[in-house]
C-alpha angles and dihedrals in degrees: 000000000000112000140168089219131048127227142243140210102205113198135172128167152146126242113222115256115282097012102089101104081050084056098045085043096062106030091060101031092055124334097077095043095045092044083047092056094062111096116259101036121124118157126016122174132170131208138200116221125247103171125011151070087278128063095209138020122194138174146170126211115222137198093246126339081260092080094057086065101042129124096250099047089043093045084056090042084053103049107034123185125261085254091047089046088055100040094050097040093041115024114024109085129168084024116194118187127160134175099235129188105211097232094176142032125186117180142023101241138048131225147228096237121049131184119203128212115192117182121197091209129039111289129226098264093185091058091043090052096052087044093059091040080056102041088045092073092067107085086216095069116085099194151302146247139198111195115183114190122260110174121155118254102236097019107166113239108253126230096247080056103048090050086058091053099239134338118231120224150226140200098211156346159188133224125185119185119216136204094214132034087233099061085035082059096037094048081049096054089043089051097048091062086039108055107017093163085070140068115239129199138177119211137172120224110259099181132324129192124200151161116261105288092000084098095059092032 
């Protein structure tokens, strides 16, 4: 599974009303932890919205894309467990989830504050690249990502998936991690003119697991 560049499961989604201490319950109880034991993750971190069209935003950073079709994440993917079963068949709901390759990091550290911009069609790396060279010489910004999707043509729907009834998809995005929740909400503002083709969002970091440097990294 050797790969320059590593890979990342990008994830937003609601809770139905009424349901969210069911989802904290089990995404810290025993989501992040289970999704942490297959081979080849390495970082996963989730996010409550403050701004923006989705209520959470979640991912997990890989060692390659390859991991995210393995036998042992498709065998979990396959047999969920009965909370699983519940969680995906009762209280996700708008559900976004797309195979990346992380194509860009800028910066060593990461923030308490992130905003997301998903793009439905393939976004101008080169722009998003020279905008994170640009936003990385202010001391308020963490770091920056740029994902590009990599999802398998053909890819059998999963049986998580199918519970959920259908994931929708992107072809990129960025993500810039924050130190404070005002510069989080200004960069937001500043992206939404900037980019109006995409979908922003602003999120605080809710918890987050990881391997050693995997959490910096």
């Amino acid at each position: 599974m050797a790969s320059d560049r590593p890979g990342i499961l990008a994830i937003w989604n609601d809770a139905a009303p009424g349901r969210d201490a069911d989802f904290n319950k089990w995404f810290q109880g025993e989501h992040l932890e289970e999704r942490l034991a297959v081979p080849g993750f390495l970082y996963g971190r989730r996010h409550h919205a403050i701004s923006g069209a989705s209520g959470y935003f979640n991912f997990y950073l890989v060692e390659s894309p390859d991991v995210l079709t393995s036998q042992p994440y498709l065998e979990r993917l396959n047999n969920p467990t009965p909370m699983t079963k519940m969680i995906m068949s009762e209280v996700f709901k708008n559900m976004n989830r797309t195979l990346c390759r992380r194509t860009l990091r800028r910066g060593a550290m990461r923030g308490a504050y992130a905003v997301t911009v998903r793009f439905n069609d393939a976004p101008n790396e080169a722009a998003l690249a020279a905008l994170l060279d640009e936003l990385l010489a202010d001391t308020n910004i963490a770091s920056g990502e740029i994902w590009l999707a990599a999802d398998p043509a053909g890819q059998p729907v999963a049986e998580e998936e199918r519970l959920r009834g259908g994931d929708k998809k992107i072809k990129g995005a960025l993500m810039v991690d924050t130190l404070r929740q005002a510069d989080a909400e200004t960069l937001g503002t500043r992206l939404k003119t900037q980019f109006p083709e995409g979908e922003v969002g602003v999120f605080r970091v809710l918890c987050q697991l990881g391997h050693g440097e995997a959490f910096a990294t």
